[in-house]
TORSENU-321555 format. One line per field, with one value per residue: residue number from 1; x, y, z of N, C-alpha, C in turn. Coordinates in nm, 3 decimals, padded with zeros to 5 digits, m for minus. Each point is the difference from the previous one (the first is absolute). Last residue first. Layout:
nr (NUM|...)
n_X (X|...)
n_Y (Y|...)
n_Z (Z|...)
ca_X (X|...)
ca_Y (Y|...)
ca_Z (Z|...)
c_X (X|...)
c_Y (Y|...)
c_Z (Z|...)
END
This chain:
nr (258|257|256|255|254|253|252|251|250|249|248|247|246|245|244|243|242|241|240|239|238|237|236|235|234|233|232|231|230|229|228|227|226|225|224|223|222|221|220|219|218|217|216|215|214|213|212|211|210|209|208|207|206|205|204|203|202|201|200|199|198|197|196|195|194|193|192|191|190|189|188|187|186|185|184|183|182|181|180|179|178|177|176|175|174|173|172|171|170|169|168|167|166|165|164|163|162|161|160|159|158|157|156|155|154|153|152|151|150|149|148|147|146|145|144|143|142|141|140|139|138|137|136|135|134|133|132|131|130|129|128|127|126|125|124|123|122|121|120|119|118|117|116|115|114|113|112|111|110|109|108|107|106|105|104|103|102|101|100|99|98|97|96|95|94|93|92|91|90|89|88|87|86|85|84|83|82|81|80|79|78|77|76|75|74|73|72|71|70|69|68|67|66|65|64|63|62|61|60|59|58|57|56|55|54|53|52|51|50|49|48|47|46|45|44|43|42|41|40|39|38|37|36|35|34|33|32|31|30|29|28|27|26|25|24|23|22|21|20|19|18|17|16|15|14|13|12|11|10|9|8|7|6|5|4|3|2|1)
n_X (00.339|00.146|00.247|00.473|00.345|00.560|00.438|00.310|00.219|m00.151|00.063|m00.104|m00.455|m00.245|m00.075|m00.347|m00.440|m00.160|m00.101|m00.397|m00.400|m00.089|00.146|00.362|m00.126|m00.223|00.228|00.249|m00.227|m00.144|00.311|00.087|m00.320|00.054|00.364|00.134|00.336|00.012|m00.077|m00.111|00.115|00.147|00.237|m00.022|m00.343|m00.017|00.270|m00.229|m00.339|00.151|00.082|m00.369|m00.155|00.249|m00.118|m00.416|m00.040|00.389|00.188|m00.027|m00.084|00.403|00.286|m00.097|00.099|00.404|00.102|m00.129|00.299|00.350|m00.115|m00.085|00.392|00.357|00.095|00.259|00.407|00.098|00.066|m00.213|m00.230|m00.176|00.087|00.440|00.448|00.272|m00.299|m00.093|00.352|00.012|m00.334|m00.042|m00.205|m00.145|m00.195|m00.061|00.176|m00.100|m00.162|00.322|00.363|m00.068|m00.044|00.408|00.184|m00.271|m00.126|m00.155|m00.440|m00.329|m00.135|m00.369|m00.443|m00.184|m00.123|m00.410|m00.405|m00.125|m00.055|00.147|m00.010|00.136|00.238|00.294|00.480|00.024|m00.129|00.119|00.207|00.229|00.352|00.040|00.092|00.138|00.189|m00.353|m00.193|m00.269|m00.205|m00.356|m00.336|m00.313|m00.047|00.262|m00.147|m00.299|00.143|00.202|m00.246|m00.094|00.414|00.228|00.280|00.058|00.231|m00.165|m00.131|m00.287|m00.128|m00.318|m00.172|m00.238|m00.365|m00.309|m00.076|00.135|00.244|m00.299|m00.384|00.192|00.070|m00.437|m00.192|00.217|m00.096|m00.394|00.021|00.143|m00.268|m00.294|00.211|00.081|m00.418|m00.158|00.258|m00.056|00.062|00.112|m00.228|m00.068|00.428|00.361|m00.018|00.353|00.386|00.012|00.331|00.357|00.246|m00.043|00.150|00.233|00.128|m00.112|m00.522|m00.375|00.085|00.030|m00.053|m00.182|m00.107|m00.121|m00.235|m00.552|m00.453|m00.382|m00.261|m00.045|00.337|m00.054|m00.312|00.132|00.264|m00.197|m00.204|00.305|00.159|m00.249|m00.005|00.341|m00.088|m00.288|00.195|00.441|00.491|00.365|00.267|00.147|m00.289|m00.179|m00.116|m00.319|m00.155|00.199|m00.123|m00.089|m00.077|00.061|00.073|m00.024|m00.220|m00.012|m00.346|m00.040|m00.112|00.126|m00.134|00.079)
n_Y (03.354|m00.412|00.066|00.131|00.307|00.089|00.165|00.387|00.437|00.377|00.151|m00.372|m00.105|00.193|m00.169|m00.369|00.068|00.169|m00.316|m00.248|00.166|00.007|00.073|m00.252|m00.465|m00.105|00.041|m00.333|m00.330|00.057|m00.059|m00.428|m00.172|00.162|m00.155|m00.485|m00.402|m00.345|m00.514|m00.510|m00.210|00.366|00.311|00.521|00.239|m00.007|00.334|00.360|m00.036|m00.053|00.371|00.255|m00.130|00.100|00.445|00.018|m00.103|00.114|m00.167|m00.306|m00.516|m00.237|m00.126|m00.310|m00.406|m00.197|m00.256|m00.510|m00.306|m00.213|m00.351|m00.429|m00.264|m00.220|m00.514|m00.213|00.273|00.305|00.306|00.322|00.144|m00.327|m00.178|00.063|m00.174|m00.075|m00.203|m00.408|m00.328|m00.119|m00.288|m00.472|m00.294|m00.429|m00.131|m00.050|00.124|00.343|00.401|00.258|00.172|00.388|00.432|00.219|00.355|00.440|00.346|00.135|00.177|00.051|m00.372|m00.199|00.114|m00.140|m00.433|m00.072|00.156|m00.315|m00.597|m00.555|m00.536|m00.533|m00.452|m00.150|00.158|00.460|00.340|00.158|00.374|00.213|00.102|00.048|00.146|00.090|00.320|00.415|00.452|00.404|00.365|00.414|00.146|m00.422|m00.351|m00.367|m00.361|m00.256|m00.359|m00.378|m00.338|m00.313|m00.301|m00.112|00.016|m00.240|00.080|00.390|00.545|00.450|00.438|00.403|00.527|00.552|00.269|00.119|m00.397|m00.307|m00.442|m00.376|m00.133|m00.268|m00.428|m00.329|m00.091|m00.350|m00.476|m00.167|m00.131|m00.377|m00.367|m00.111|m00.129|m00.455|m00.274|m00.085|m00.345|m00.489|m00.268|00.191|00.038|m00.397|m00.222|00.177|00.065|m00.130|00.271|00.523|00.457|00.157|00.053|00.417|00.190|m00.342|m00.204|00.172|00.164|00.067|00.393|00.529|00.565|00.611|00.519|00.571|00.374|00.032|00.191|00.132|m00.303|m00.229|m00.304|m00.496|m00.324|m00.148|m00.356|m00.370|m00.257|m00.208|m00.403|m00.421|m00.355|m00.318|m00.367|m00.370|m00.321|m00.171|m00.023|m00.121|m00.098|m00.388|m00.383|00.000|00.471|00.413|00.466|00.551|00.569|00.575|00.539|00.553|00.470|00.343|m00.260|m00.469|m00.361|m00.427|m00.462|m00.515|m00.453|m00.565)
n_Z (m00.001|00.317|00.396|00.364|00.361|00.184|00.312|00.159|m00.007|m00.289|m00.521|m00.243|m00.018|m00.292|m00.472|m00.115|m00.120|m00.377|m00.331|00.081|m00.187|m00.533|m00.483|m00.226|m00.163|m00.372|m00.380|m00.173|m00.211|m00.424|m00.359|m00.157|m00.318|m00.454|m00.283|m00.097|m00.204|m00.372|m00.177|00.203|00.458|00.491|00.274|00.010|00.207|00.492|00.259|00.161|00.330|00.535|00.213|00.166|00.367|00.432|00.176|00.193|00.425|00.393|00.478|00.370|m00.056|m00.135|00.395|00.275|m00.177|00.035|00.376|00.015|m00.181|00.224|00.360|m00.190|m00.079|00.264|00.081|m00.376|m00.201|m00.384|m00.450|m00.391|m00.381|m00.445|m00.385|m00.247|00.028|00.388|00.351|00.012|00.158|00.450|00.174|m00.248|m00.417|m00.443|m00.517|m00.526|m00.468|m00.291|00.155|00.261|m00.323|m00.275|00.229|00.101|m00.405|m00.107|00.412|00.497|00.052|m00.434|m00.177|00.229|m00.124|m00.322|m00.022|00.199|m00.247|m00.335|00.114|m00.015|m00.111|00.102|00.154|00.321|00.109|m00.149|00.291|00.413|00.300|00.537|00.511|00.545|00.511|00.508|00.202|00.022|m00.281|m00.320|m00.395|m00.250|m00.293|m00.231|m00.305|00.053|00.341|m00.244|m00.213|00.219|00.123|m00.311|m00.103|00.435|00.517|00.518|00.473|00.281|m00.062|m00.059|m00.329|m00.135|m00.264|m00.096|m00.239|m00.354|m00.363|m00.381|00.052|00.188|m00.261|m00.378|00.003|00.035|m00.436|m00.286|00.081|m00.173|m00.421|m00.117|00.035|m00.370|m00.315|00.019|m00.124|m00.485|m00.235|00.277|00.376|00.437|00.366|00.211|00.162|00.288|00.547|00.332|00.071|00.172|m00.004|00.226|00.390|00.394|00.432|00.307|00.385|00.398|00.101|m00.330|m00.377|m00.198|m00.118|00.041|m00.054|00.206|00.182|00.208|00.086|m00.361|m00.344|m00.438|m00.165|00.129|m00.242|m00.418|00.050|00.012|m00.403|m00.269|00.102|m00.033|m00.326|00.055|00.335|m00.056|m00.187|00.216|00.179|00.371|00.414|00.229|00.154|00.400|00.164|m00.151|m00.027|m00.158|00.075|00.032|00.263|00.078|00.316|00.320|00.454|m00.084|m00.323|m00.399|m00.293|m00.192|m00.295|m00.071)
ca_X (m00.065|m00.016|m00.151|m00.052|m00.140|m00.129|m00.073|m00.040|00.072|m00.027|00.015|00.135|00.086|m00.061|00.117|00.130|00.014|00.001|00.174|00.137|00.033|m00.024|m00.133|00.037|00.081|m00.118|m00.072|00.107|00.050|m00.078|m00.011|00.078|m00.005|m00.131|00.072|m00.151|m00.035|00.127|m00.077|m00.032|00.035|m00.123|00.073|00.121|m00.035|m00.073|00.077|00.097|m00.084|m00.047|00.116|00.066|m00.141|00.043|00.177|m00.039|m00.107|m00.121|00.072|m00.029|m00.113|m00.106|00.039|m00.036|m00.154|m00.056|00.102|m00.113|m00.100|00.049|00.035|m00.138|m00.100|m00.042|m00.017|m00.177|m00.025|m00.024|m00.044|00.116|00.101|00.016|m00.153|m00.068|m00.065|00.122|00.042|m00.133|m00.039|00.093|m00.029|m00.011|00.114|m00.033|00.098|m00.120|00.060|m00.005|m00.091|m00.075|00.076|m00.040|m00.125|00.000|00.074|m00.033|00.042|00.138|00.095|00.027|00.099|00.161|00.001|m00.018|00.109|00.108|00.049|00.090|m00.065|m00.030|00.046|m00.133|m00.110|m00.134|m00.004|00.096|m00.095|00.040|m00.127|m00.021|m00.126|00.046|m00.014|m00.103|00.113|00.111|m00.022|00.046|00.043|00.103|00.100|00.002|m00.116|00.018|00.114|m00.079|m00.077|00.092|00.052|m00.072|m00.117|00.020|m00.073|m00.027|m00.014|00.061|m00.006|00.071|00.025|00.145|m00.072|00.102|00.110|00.099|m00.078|m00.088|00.076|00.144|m00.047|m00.036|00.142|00.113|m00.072|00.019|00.143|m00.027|m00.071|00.110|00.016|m00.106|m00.027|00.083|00.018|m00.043|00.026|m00.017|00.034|00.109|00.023|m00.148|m00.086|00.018|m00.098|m00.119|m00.003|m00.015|m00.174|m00.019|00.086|m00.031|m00.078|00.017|00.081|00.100|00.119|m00.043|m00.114|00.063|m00.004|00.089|m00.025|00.099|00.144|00.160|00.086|00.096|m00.003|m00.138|m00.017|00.109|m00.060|m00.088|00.099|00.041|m00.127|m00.050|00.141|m00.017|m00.093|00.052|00.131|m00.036|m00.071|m00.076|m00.120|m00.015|m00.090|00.092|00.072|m00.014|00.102|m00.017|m00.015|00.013|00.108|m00.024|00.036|m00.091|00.024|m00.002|00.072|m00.012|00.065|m00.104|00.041|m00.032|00.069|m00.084)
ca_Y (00.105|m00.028|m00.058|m00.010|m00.094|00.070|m00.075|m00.089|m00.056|00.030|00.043|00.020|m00.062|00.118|00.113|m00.072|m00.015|00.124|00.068|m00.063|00.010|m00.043|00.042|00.112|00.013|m00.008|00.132|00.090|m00.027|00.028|00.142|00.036|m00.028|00.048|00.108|00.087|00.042|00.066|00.183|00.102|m00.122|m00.118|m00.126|m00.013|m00.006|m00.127|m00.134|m00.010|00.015|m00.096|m00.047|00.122|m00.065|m00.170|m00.021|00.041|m00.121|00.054|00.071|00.121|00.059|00.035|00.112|00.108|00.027|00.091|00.163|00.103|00.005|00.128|00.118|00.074|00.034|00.135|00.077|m00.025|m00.082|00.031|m00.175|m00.042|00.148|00.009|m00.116|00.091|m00.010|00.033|00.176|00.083|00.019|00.161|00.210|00.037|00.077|00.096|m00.035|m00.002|m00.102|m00.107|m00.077|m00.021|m00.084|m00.086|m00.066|m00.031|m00.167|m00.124|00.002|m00.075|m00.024|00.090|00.038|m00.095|00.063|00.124|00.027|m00.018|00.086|00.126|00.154|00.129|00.112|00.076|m00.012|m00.033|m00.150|m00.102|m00.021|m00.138|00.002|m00.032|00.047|m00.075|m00.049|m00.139|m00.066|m00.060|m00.132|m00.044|m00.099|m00.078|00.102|00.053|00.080|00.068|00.097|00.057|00.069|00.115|00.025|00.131|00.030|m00.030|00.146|m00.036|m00.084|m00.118|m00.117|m00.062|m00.144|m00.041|m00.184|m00.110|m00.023|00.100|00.083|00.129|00.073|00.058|00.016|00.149|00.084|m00.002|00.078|00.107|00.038|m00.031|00.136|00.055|m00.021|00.061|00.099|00.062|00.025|00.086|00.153|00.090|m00.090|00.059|00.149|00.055|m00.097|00.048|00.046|m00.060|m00.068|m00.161|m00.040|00.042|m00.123|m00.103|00.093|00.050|m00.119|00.074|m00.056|00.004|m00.139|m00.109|m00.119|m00.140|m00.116|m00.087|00.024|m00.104|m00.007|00.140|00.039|00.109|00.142|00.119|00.039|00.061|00.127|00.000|00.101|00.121|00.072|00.083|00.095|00.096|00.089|00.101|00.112|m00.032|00.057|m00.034|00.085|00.105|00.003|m00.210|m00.061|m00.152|m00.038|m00.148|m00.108|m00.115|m00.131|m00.107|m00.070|00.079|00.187|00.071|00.116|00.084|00.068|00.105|00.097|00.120)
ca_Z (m00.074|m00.205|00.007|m00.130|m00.016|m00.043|m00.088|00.039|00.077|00.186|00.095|m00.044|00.080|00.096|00.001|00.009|00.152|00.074|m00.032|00.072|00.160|00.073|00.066|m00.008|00.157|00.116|m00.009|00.075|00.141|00.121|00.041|00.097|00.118|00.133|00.081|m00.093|00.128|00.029|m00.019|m00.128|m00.110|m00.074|00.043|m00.060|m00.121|m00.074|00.016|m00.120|m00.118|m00.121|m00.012|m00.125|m00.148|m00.051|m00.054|m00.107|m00.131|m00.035|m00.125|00.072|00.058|m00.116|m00.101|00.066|m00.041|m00.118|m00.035|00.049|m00.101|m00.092|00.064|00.046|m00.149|00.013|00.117|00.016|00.097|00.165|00.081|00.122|00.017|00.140|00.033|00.018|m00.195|m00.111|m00.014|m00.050|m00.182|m00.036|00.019|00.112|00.050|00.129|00.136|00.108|00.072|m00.113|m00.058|00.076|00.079|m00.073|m00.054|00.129|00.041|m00.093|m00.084|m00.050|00.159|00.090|m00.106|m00.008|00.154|m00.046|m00.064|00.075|00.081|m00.056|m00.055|00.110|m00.014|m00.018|m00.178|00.075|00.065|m00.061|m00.115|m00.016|m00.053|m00.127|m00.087|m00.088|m00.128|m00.057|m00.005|00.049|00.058|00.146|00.048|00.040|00.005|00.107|m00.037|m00.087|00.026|00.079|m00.115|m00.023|00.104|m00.047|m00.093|m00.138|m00.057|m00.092|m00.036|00.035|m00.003|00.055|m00.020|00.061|00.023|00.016|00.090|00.040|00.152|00.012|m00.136|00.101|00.118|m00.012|00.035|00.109|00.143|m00.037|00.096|00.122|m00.012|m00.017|00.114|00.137|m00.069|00.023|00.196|00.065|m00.048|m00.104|m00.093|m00.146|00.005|m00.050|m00.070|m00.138|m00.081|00.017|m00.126|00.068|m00.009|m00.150|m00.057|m00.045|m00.038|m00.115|m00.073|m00.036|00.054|00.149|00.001|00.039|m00.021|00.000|m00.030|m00.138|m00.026|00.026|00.128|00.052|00.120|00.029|m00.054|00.118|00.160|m00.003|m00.047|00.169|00.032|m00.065|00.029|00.105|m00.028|m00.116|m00.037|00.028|m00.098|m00.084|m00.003|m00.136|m00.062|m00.003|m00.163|m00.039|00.065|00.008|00.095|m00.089|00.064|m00.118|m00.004|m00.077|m00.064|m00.094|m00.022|00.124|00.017|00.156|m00.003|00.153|00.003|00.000)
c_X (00.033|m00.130|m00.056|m00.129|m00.066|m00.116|m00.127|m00.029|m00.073|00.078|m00.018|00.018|00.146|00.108|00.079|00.106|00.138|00.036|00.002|00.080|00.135|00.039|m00.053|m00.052|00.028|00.083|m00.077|m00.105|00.087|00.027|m00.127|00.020|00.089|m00.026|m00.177|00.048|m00.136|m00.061|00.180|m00.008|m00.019|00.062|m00.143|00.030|00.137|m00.037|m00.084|00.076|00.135|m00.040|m00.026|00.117|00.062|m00.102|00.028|00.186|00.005|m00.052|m00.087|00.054|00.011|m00.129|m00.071|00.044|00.035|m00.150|m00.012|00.025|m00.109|m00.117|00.060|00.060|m00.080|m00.089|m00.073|m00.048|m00.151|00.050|00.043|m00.016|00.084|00.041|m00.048|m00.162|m00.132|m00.076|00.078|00.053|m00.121|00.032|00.132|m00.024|00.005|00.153|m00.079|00.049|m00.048|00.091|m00.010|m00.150|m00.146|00.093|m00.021|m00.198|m00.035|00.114|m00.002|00.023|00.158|00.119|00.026|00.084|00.198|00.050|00.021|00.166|00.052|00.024|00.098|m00.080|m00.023|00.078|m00.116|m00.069|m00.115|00.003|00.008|m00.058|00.023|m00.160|00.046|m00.111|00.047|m00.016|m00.067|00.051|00.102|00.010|00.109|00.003|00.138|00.094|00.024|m00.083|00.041|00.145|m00.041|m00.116|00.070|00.014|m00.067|m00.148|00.017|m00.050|m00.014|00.027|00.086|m00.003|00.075|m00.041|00.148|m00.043|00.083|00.049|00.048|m00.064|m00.021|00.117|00.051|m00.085|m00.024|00.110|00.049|m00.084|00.067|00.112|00.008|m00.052|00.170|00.057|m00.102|00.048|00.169|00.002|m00.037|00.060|m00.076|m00.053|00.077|00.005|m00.184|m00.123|00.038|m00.142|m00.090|m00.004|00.042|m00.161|m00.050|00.066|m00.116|m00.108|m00.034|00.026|00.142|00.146|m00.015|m00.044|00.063|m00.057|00.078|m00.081|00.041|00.135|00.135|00.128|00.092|00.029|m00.073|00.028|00.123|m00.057|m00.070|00.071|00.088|m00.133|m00.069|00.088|m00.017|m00.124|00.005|00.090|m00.084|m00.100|m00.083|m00.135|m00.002|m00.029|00.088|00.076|00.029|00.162|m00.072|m00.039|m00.012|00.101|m00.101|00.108|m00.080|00.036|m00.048|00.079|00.048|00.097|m00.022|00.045|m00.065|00.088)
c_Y (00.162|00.082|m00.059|m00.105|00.021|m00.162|m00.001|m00.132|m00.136|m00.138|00.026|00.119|m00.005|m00.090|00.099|00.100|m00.081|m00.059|00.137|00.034|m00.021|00.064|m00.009|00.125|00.167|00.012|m00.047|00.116|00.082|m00.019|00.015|00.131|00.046|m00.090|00.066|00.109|00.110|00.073|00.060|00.095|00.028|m00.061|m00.140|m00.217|m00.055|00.021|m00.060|m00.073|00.018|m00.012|m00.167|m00.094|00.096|m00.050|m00.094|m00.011|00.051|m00.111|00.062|00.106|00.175|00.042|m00.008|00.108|00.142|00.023|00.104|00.135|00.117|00.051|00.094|00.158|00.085|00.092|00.135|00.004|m00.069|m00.149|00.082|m00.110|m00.052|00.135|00.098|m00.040|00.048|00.042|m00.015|00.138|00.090|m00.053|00.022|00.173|00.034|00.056|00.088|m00.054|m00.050|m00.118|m00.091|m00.055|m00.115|m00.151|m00.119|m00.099|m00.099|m00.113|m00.148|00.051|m00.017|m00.006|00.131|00.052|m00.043|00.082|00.105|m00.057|m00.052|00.107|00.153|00.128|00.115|00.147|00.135|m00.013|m00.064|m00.128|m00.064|00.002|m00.119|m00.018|m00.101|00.043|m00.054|00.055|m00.137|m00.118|m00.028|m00.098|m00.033|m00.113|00.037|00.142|00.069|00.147|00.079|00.101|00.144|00.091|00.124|00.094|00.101|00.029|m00.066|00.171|00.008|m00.074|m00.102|m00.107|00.005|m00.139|m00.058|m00.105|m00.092|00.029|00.110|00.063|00.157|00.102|00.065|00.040|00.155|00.113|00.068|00.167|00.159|00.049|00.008|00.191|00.129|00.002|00.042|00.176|00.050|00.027|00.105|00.128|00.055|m00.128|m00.019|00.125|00.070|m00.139|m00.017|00.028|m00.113|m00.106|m00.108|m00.059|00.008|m00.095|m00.041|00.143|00.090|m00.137|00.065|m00.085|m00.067|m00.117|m00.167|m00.100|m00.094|m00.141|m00.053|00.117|m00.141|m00.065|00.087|00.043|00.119|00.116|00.084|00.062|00.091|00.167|00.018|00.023|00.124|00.133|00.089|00.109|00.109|00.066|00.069|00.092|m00.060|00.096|00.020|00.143|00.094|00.012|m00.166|m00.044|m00.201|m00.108|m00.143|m00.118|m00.107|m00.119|m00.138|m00.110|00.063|00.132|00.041|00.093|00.081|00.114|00.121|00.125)
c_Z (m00.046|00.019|m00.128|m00.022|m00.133|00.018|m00.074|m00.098|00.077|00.055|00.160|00.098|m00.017|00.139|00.194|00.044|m00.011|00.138|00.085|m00.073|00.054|00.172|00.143|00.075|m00.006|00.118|00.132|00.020|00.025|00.119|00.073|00.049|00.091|00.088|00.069|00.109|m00.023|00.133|00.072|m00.043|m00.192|m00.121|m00.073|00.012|m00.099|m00.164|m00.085|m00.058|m00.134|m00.117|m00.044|00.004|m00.124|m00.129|m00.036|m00.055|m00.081|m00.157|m00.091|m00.132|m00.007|m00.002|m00.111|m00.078|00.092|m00.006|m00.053|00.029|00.101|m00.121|m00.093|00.073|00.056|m00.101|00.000|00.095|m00.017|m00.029|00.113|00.010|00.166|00.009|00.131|00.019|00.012|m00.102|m00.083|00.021|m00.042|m00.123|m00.034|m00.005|00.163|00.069|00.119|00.115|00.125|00.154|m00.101|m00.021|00.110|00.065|m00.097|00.033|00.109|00.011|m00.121|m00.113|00.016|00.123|00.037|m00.038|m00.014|00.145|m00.029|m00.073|00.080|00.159|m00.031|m00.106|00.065|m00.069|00.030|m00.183|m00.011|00.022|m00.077|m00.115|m00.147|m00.080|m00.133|m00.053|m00.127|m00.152|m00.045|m00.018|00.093|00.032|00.072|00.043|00.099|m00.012|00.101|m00.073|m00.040|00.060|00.098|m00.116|00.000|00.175|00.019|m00.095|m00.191|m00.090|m00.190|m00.076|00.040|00.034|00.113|m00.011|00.098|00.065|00.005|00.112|00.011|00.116|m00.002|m00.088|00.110|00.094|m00.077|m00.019|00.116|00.045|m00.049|00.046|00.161|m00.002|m00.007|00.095|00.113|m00.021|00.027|00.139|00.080|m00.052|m00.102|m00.075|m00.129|m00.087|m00.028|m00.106|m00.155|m00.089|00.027|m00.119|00.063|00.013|m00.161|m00.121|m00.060|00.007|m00.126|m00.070|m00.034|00.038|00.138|m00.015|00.037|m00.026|m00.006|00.047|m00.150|m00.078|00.002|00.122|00.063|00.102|00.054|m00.060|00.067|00.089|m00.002|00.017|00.154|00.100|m00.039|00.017|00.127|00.000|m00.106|00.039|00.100|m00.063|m00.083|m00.002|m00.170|m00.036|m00.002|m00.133|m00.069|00.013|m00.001|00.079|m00.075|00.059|m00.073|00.008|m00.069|m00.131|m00.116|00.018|00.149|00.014|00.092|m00.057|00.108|00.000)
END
């Protein structure tokens, strides 16, 4: 199943079939976009993590238990490759920051999702890859698209014509990862950054995504009026006056995205 809930300021999406290594299955997946959705709407989340339950895996990739219903057609596969393509634009286009923290097993569509995340965090347990090669399946266009962004096209075509698995500090060298923790000290450093991304202003970090994501989409050329709106709305906005106002009184400002 998939746990979702809000605490605080923060939207927690949790992978939550431990027995399988949190493997996702299909409801899983359909659940991921209306979860993203529900924390967009809600003034009061922040940003959006992501984990899987326990500390043996984030998640271990789809549930291949299902590929026999889900991919033995053209058409269910085209249904199922639309689905994920949903999914990671979802986390892709929010306009809050998304965080990956993760244990352990982080493969396939597992890393797919991570990858969509606007950062990521693991400890010393993990291990990434993406077995596609080994399984006869074909990975979907946007999470190659995501990949090649990340690492780059050598290091992509290494990590999928040969569908190895990589320990955390091969995943940072090659840029999977922005830190490895201790797996002691994961949850506690992960909850660091959410607070900072909690107390940081929304509209700056939603203007700094909107630009990144145009430049970093899978089609088209960047669409300079989007990006000249978002710099025009932070701009406008309250909290570039209350940022300015706490700079000078030497305090911490209270930012309200608006």
């Amino acid at each position: 199943m998939l746990t979702v809930e809000k605490r605080g300021a923060v939207g927690w999406i949790v992978f939550n079939q431990p027995a399988k290594k949190n493997a996702i299955n299909g409801a899983m997946w359909r659940g991921i976009a209306p979860a993203m959705a529900q924390f967009d709407a809600d003034p009061e989340v922040r940003c959006v993590a992501f984990r899987g339950a326990g500390t043996e895996a984030f998640a271990s990739g789809a549930d291949i238990s299902e590929f026999a219903q889900i991919r033995a057609q053209k058409s269910s596969v085209a249904e199922y490759d639309g689905l994920l393509d949903q999914v990671l634009h979802s986390i892709q286009d929010s306009p809050k920051p998304s965080v990956a923290m993760i244990y352990g097993f982080c493969m396939g569509g597992g890393l797919e999702v991570a990858l969509a995340c606007d950062l990521r965090y693991c400890g010393q347990s993990a291990q990434f890859g993406i077995p596609a090669a080994k399984l006869g399946l074909a990975y979907n266009i946007e999470g190659h698209n995501r990949l090649v962004q990340t690492v780059g096209h050598a290091r992509a075509r290494e990590i999928m014509f040969l569908g190895r698995r990589y320990a955390a500090d091969e995943g940072l060298a090659m840029g999977l990862v922005n830190r490895v923790f201790p797996d002691v000290d994961l949850e506690s450093e992960v909850e660091k950054i959410l607070s900072t991304l909690c107390d940081n202003a929304p509209l700056s970090i939603a203007n700094s995504k909107t630009i990144i994501e145009e430049y970093a989409k899978s089609s088209g050329p960047p669409d300079p009026a989007r990006m000249a709106a978002s710099i025009d709305r932070c701009g406008k906005s309250s909290d570039y006056q209350e940022g300015r106002r706490a700079f000078m009184e030497k305090r911490k400002p209270r930012f309200r995205g608006a």
